[in-house]
Structures are given as structure tokens and as C-alpha cells.
matplotlib code that plots the C-alpha trace (Angstrom):
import matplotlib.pyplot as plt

x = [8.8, 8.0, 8.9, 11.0, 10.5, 13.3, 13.1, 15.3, 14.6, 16.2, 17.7, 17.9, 16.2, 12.4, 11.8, 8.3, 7.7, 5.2, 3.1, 4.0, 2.4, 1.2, 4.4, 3.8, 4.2, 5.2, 3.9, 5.9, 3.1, 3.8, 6.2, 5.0, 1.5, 1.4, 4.9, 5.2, 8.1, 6.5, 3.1, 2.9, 0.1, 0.0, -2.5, -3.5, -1.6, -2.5, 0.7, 2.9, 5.7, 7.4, 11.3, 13.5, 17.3, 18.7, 22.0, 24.1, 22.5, 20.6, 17.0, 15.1, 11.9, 8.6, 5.8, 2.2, 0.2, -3.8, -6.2, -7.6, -3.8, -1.6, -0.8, -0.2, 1.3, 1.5, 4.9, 5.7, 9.3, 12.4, 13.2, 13.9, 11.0, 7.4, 5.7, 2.3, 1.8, -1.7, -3.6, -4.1, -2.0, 0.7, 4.5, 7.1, 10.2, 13.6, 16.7, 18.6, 16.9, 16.3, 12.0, 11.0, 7.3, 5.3, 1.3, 0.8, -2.8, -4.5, -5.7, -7.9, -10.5, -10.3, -10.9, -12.0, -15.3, -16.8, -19.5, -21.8, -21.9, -25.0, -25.7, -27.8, -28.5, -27.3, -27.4, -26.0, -22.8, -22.5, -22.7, -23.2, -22.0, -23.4, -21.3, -22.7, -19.3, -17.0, -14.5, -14.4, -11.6, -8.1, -7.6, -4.8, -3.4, -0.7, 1.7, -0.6, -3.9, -5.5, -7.2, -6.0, -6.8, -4.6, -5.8, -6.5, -6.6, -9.1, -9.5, -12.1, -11.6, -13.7, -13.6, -14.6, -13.3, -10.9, -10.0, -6.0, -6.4, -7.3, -8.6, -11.1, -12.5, -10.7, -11.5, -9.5, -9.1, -9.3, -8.5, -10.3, -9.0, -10.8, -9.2, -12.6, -16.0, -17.5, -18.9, -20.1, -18.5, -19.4, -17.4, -18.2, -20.0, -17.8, -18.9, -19.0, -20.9, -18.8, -18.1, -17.0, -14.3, -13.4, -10.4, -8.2, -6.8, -3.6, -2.6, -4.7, -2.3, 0.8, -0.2, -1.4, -4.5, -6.6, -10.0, -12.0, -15.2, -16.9, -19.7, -22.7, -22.4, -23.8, -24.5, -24.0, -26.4, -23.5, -22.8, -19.4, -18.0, -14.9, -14.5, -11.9, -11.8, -9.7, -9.9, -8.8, -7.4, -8.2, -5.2, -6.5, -4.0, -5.7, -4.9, -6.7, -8.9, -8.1, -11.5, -11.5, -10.6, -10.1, -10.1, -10.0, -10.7, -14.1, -15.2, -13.7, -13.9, -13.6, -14.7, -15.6, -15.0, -16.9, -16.0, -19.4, -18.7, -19.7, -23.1, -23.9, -26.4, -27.5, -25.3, -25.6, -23.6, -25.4, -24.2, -25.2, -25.2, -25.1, -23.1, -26.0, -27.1, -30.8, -29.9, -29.2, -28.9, -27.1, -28.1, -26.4, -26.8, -24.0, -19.8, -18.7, -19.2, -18.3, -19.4, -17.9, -18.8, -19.2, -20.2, -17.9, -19.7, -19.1, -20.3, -20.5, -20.4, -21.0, -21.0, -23.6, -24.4, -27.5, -27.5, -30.4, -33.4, -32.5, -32.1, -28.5, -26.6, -23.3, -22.4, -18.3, -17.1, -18.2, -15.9, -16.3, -15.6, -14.6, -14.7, -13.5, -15.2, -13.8, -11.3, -8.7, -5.8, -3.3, -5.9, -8.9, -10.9, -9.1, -7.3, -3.2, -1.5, 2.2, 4.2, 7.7, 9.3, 12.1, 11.4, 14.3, 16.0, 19.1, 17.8, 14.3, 12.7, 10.2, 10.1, 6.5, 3.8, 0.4, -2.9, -3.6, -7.2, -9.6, -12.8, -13.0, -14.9, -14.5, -11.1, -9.3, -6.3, -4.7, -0.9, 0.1, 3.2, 3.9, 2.2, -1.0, 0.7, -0.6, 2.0, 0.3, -3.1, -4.7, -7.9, -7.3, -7.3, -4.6, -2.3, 0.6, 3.0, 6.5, 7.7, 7.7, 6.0, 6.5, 8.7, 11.4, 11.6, 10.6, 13.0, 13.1, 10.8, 7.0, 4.3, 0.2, -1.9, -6.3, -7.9, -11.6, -13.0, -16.3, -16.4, -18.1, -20.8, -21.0, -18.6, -17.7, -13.8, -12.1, -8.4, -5.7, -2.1, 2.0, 4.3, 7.9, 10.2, 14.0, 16.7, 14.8, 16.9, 18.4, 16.9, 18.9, 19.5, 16.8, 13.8, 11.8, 9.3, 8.9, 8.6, 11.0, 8.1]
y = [-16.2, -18.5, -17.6, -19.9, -20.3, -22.3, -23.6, -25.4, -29.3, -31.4, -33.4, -31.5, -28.1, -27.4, -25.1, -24.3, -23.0, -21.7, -20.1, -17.1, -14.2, -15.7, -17.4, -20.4, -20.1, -22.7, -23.7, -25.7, -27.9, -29.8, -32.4, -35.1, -34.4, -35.1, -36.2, -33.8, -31.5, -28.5, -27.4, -25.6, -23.4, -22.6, -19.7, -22.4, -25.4, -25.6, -25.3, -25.5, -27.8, -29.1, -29.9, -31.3, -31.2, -34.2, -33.5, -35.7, -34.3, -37.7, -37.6, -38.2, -41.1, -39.6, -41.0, -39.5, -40.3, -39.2, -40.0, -42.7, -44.1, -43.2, -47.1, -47.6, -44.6, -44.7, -44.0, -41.6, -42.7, -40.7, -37.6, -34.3, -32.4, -33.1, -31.7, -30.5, -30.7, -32.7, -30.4, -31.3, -34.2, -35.6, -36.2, -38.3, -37.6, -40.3, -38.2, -41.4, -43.1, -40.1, -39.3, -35.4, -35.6, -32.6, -31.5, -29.6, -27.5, -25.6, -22.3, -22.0, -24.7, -22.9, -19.0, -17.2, -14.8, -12.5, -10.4, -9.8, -10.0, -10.3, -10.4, -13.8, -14.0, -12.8, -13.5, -11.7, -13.7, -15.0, -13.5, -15.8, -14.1, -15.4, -14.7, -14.4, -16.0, -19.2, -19.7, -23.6, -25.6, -26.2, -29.8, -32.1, -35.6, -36.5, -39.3, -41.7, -40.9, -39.0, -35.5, -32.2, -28.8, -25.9, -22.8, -20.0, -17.5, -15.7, -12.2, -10.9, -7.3, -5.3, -3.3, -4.2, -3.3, -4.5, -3.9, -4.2, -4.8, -1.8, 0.1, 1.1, -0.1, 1.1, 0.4, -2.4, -3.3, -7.0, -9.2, -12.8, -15.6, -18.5, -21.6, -21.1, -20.0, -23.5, -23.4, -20.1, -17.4, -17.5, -15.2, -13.4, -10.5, -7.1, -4.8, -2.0, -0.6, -1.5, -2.1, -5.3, -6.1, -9.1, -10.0, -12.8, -15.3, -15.6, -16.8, -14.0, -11.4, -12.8, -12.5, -8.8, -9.8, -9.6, -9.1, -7.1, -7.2, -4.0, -5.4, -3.6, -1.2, -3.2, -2.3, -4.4, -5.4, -7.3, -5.8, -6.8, -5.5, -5.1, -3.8, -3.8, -3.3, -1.5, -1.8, 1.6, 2.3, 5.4, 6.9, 6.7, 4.0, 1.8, -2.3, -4.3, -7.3, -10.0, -11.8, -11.7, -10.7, -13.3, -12.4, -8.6, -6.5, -5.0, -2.0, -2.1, 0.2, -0.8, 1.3, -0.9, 0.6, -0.9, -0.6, -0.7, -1.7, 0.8, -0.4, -0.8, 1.3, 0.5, -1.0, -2.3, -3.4, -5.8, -6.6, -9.5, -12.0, -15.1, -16.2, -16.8, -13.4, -14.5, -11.8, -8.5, -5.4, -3.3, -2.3, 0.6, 2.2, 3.9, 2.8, 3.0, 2.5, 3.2, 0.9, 0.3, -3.2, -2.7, -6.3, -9.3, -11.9, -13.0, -10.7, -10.8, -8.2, -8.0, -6.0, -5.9, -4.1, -4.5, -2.9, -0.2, -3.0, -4.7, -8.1, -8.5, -8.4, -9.4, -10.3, -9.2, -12.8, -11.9, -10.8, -12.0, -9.9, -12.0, -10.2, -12.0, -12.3, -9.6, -10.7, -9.0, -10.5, -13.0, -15.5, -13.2, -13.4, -9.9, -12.2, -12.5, -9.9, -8.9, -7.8, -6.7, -5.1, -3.3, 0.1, 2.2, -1.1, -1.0, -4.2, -2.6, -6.0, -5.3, -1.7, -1.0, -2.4, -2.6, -4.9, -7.6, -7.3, -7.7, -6.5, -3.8, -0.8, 1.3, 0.9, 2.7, 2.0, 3.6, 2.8, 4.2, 4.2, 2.0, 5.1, 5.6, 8.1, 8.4, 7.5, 6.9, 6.1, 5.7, 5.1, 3.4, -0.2, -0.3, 2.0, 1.4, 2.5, 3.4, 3.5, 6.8, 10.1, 13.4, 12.8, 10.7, 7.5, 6.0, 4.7, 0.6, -1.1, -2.0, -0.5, -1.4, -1.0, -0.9, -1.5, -1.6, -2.0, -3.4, -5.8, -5.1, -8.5, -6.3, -8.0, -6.1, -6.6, -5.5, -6.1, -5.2, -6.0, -5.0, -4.0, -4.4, -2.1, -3.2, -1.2, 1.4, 4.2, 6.9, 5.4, 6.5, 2.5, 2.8, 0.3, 3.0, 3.2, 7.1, 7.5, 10.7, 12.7]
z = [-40.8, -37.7, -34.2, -31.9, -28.5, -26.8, -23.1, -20.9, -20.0, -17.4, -19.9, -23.2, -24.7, -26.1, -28.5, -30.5, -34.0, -35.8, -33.8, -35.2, -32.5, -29.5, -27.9, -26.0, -22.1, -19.8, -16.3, -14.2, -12.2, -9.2, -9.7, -7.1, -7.9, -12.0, -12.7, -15.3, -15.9, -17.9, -19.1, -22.1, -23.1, -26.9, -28.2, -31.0, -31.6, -35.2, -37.9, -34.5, -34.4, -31.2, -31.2, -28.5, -28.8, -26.9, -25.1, -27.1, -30.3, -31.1, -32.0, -28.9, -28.5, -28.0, -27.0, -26.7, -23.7, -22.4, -19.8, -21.8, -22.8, -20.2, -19.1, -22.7, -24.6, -27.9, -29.4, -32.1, -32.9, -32.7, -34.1, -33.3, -34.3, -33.6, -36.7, -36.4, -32.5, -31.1, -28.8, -25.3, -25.0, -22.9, -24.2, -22.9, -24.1, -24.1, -23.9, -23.1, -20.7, -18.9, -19.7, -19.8, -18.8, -20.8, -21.8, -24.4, -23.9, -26.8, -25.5, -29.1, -27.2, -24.1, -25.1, -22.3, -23.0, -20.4, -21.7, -18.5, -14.6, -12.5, -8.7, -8.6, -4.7, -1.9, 2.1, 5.0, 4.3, 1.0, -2.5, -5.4, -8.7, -12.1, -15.2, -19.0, -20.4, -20.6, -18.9, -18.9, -16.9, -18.5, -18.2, -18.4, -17.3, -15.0, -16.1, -13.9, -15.9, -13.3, -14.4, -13.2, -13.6, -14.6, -12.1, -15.2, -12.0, -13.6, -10.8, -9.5, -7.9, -5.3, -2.1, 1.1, 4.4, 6.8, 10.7, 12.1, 15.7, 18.5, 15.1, 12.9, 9.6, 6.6, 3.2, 0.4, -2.5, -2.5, -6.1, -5.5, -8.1, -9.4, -11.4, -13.6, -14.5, -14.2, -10.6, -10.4, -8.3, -4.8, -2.2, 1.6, 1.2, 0.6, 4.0, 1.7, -1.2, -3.9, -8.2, -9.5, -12.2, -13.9, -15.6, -17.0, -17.4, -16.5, -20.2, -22.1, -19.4, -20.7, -24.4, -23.2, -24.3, -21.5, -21.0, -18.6, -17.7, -15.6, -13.1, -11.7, -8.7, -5.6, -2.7, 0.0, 3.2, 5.3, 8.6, 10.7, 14.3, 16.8, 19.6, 22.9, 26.4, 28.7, 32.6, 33.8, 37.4, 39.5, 37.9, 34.4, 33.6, 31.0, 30.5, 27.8, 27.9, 25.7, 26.0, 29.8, 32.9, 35.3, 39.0, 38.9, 41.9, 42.1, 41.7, 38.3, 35.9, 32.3, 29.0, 25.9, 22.7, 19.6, 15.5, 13.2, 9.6, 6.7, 6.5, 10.3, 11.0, 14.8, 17.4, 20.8, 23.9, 26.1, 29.8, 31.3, 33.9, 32.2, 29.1, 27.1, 27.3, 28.9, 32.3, 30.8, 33.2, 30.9, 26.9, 25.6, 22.3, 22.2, 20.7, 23.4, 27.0, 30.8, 33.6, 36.2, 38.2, 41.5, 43.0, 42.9, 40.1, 37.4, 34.1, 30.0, 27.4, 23.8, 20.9, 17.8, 15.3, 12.4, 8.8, 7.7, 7.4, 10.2, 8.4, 9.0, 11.9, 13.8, 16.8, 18.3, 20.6, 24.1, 26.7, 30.1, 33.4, 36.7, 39.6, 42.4, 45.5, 49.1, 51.1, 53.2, 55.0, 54.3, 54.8, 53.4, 56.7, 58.1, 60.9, 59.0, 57.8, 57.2, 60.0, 59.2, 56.6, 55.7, 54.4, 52.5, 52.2, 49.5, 47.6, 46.8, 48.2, 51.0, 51.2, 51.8, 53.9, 52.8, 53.8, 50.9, 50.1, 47.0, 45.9, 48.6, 48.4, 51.7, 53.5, 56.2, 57.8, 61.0, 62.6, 65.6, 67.2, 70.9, 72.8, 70.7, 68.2, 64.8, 62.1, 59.2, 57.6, 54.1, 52.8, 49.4, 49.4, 46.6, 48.7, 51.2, 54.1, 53.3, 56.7, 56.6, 59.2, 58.1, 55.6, 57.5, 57.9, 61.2, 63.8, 64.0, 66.0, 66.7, 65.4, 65.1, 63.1, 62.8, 59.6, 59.0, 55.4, 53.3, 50.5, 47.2, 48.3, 51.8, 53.8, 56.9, 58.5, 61.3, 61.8, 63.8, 64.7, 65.0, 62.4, 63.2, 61.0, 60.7, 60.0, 58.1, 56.0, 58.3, 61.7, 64.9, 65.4, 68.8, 69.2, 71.3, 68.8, 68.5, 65.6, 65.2, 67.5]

ax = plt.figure().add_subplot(projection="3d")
ax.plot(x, y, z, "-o")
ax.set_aspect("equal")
plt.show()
């Protein structure tokens, strides 16, 4: 006895018969594209009838259509039932006046084969795949003549391996499809030694007869890298790069990490001077890297890594370091500098006093009180006064300072000046200056 496949139209209902195991499977295409309503893919059209139940029960007109014929279909007449349905051809359908739009494709002249896989060439980034098979294109027609292609996704599965950012290379499983076996397959080289498996099509799946096809083992010769870069403060606070650093303070200390694929069997860091890498000072052979940058400049580093042979390699996007040139002072000369605040304030704003300065590698700052008195004095150029002297906050009033520091280009400054402290936390409300000594 026949099977019957029904399916829903927009304006009535198809059903198939006679195709007794393979049921027929429909595709729903893109509308605007081919102006048809439904695809159907039937195992072998031969002995198959097609029927379409109208919505007021009257038999329906249909009309056959091609790319040769599709300006001038040729029509079938009405009935209900399309006995003995023509393979590969388009239908349009009069439920009404309303047209369903539909192609019938005959799997039978499309039967997918794969009996072999070979590795044909390969570069450091390509790998073309040549299959002992067919796997021809599916085509059909839209309802304006012009030809399409229905996507068999035939798969292609292998491992390669991946990197999530700040991490590692880790190994996947990636599955690769391919509309056909016409062009070849061509796809990026896996970055790991890895099998091949082929599998399809998307029709033969659904009719769970799929075929699989097991490839060779290869092993691959494509290398790939990462890498990131922290700049790390005196505290051991770390702050990443995202491809620069754009005025930073010198000295600056910054570690570069670097990720080598499976197959990467030397790696490099390079530091130069110049973007194109022509001035190099610093080649490292190691993942990962300390160096701290001591001048104020502008700098570039990079990350690569080469396979066994040395015939492939990979270069990581440079990163490039700006360090910006010393100043100190307001106006960067040693000459302006802040001279009140309000330390212990309840608002948090203007609580500290400190000397603005950049790229400075020896610093020292004294402040003394109105009779010569030392109140306070640092040596880090990052580091500030919070109006403090042995623990208490000093009384308000005027206080100077003497700075001296070097720049990392070997700029010498001198400085000097007067502080005045307002209404500091717990002051005695005096303007003598004491200090609390």
C-alpha cells in the first residue's frame, strides 16, 4: 500500500503518494528570492503522484513551469491529483486565484556517493580537499527563471583549535558545510593534527540514510598566536593593554604573555623602535616577558611563532608602548605647582597634596613647616602628602615645600614653593604653622 505525505499550503493542502519508503521532505526557500512557497525533495519521483486539495474542495489549475518555460508555463489543466509527478520541475498551483508556487526535485538524479578523501595541496593557510565522489548541485528555478541552488549541507568534521581571550589554546571540534562537491573543498587550515569525516546530505540524514565517509589522519603545518600585555605598578597591580598604551609614565613595567598554537614549535617577542620592526633592541625567546621601559619614546612589540620546518609562521598584531616624555609641575617645567588643599576634608575632594609629574625616575620631596621644621617627605613620584606629621593632622596654615627629581630622557628639576592647609581635620583653628611640634 502507498504512503501519504500531507503538508499544509497557504491556500489548500499537499499530499504525496506512492513513494512508498522514502517520504518526501519539504524546504521552505526564501520567499522574496524564488517566489516559491515549498520545495519538495522526493527520494525518486518515479510512480509518485502529487495532489492538492483546494480549500473550497474544487480541483485546482496547475501549471508546470522550468528555466527554459517559466515566462510561458505550460498548463496541465485542473484536477486534483497530479498523476505520475515530472522530476525537477516547477508547479504553479490555482486555488482560486490565489497561486501556490512549488519545485518538485528528484533526489534519484542527485544521489550523493563518497567513496574517498585526499589531501590535494596545502599552504600555511589553506587546505584544498579533493573528494573521490559526486555530490553534484541540486538545482531549481525560481518563478522568474533564474537558477538556484538547494544548499545539500553536506558536513565536513575536524578538530582544530581555538583561543577565548586572556587564554590559552584549547582544542574543537568544528563541522564545516558545503551546498556541494562541485567546487572542491577548500577550508583554513586546522592548527592541529587532526582526522577528517564526511557526511551527508542533509536529505540522505532525514531518510537516516546517511553516508559517512572517514578521511586520512593529517597532520597539520599551520601555526597561529596570542598574546596580552599587562603594565604592572610597583605594587604588583596589573592593567591590560588593548593594543597600546598611550602616554604612560616611564619607567614602566609591563610583562607580555604569549599563546603558541599546537604545532608552534619556536616563538619570539621582538621589541623595537620603529613600527616596522627594522630597530630591534629586544628578541626574546621565551612566552613570556618582563621589560620594563625606562626612557620616554615611543616602542613596539610583537609576538611570533614558526612550526617544526620553519616554513610557516605567524605574526600576533603589534602592540605599541607610548611613553610620554618628563615633566614635573603644573606646567611641566618644575615652576607651578598646587598650593592649597584641604586635607581630612568631609567631602573627600582635595584631601591630599602631591607634585604632578610624568616619566620621572629619581624624586624627592621635602616640606617644612614656617620655621624650617620637617613635616613630611617622600621619594616616590606617584606618592602624596595627607596633611599629616606623626600621625595628626597638621594645624592650618603655610607650609613649603623643595622638590628635586630626574626625568627618564635626563631632565634635571628643581622646585620649590608654599602649601597652604585649610581647615584640616582636628586642627586647633591657629595659622602658626607648627605643625603640632
Amino acid at each position: 500500500m502507498a504512503a501519504v505525505l500531507a503538508l499544509l499550503s497557504a491556500g489548500g493542502q499537499v499530499s504525496f503518494t506512492g513513494y512508498h519508503t522514502y517520504a518526501p521532505i519539504p524546504i521552505t526557500p526564501d520567499k522574496k528570492e524564488t517566489g516559491l512557497d515549498m520545495i519538495y525533495v522526493v527520494y525518486d519521483t518515479d510512480s509518485v503522484d502529487m495532489t492538492f486539495t483546494t480549500t473550497s474542495g474544487e480541483p485546482a489549475l496547475w501549471l508546470s513551469f522550468d528555466a527554459s518555460n517559466w515566462s510561458y508555463p505550460d498548463t496541465i489543466g485542473r484536477m486534483t491529483t497530479l498523476e505520475q509527478v515530472k522530476p525537477n520541475m516547477g508547479y504553479t498551483i490555482y486555488d482560486g486565484t490565489d497561486p501556490y508556487y512549488c519545485w518538485v526535485v528528484n533526489y534519484a538524479d542527485y544521489m550523493l556517493e563518497l567513496n574517498d578523501m585526499f589531501i590535494e595541496d596545502s599552504s600555511c593557510d589553506l587546505l584544498n580537499i579533493r573528494v573521490d565522489g559526486i555530490g553534484h548541485k541540486i538545482l531549481y528555478s525560481s518563478v522568474t527563471g533564474k537558477s538556484q541552488v538547494l544548499d545539500r549541507k553536506i558536513e565536513l568534521s575536524y578538530d582544530t583549535q581555538v583561543r577565548e581571550e586572556d587564554s590559552d589554546w584549547t582544542t574543537k571540534s568544528v563541522v564545516e558545510t558545503f551546498e556541494s562537491l562541485d567546487d572542491g573543498i577548500q577550508l583554513q587550515q586546522p592548527l592541529c593534527n587532526t582526522q577528517f569525516w564526511l557526511s551527508g546530505d542533509q536529505f540522505l540524514k532525514k531518510w537516516n540514510q546517511e553516508k559517512i565517509l572517514e578521511g586520512p589522519d593529517y597532520q597539520t603545518n599551520a601555526v597561529a598566536c596570542g598574546f596580552v600585555a599587562y603594565l604592572v605598578d610597583k605594587n604588583g597591580n596589573e592593567k591590560k593593554l588593548d593594543g597600546e598604551l598611550k602616554g604612560g609614565d616611564a619607567p614602566a613595567h609591563i610583562v607580555f604573555t604569549g599563546f603558541p598554537s599546537e604545532e608552534a614549535i619556536y616563538s619570539k617577542w621582538e621589541i623595537a623602535s620603529d613600527a616596522e620592526f627594522e630597530n630591534v633592541f629586544l628578541q626574546d625567546n621565551q612566552n613570556e616577558v618582563d621589560y620594563t621601559f625606562n626612557d620616554a619614546g615611543t616602542y613596539y612589540a610583537r609576538y611570533m611563532v614558526a612550526n617544526r620546518d620553519g616554513d610557516c609562521e605567524a605574526y600576533g598584531d603589534p602592540i605599541m608602548i607610548n611613553l610620554s616624555a618628563s615633566s614635573l609641575g603644573l606646567d611641566g617645567k618644575g615652576k607651578l605647582f598646587p598650593n592649597v588643599f584641604t586635607p581630612g576634608s568631609s567631602t573627600g575632594d582635595n584631601d591630599y597634596w602631591f607634585v604632578p609629574c610624568k616619566s620621572i625616575v629619581e624624586f624627592h620631596c621635602w616640606i617644612f613647616n614656617r620655621w624650617g621644621g620637617l613635616v613630611y617627605e617622600y621619594t616616590d613620584p606617584n606618592g602624596r602628602w595627607d596633611g599629616k606629621h606623626n600621625g595628626s593632622y597638621v594645624d592650618t596654615g603655610v607650609y613649603y615645600f623643595v622638590v628635586t627629581a630626574v626625568g627618564s630622557d635626563g631632565e634635571k628639576y628643581e622646585g620649590k614653593g608654599d602649601i597652604t592647609v585649610l581647615h584640616s581635620k582636628g586642627s586647633r583653628g591657629t595659622s602658626n604653622g607648627t605643625g603640632g611640634f
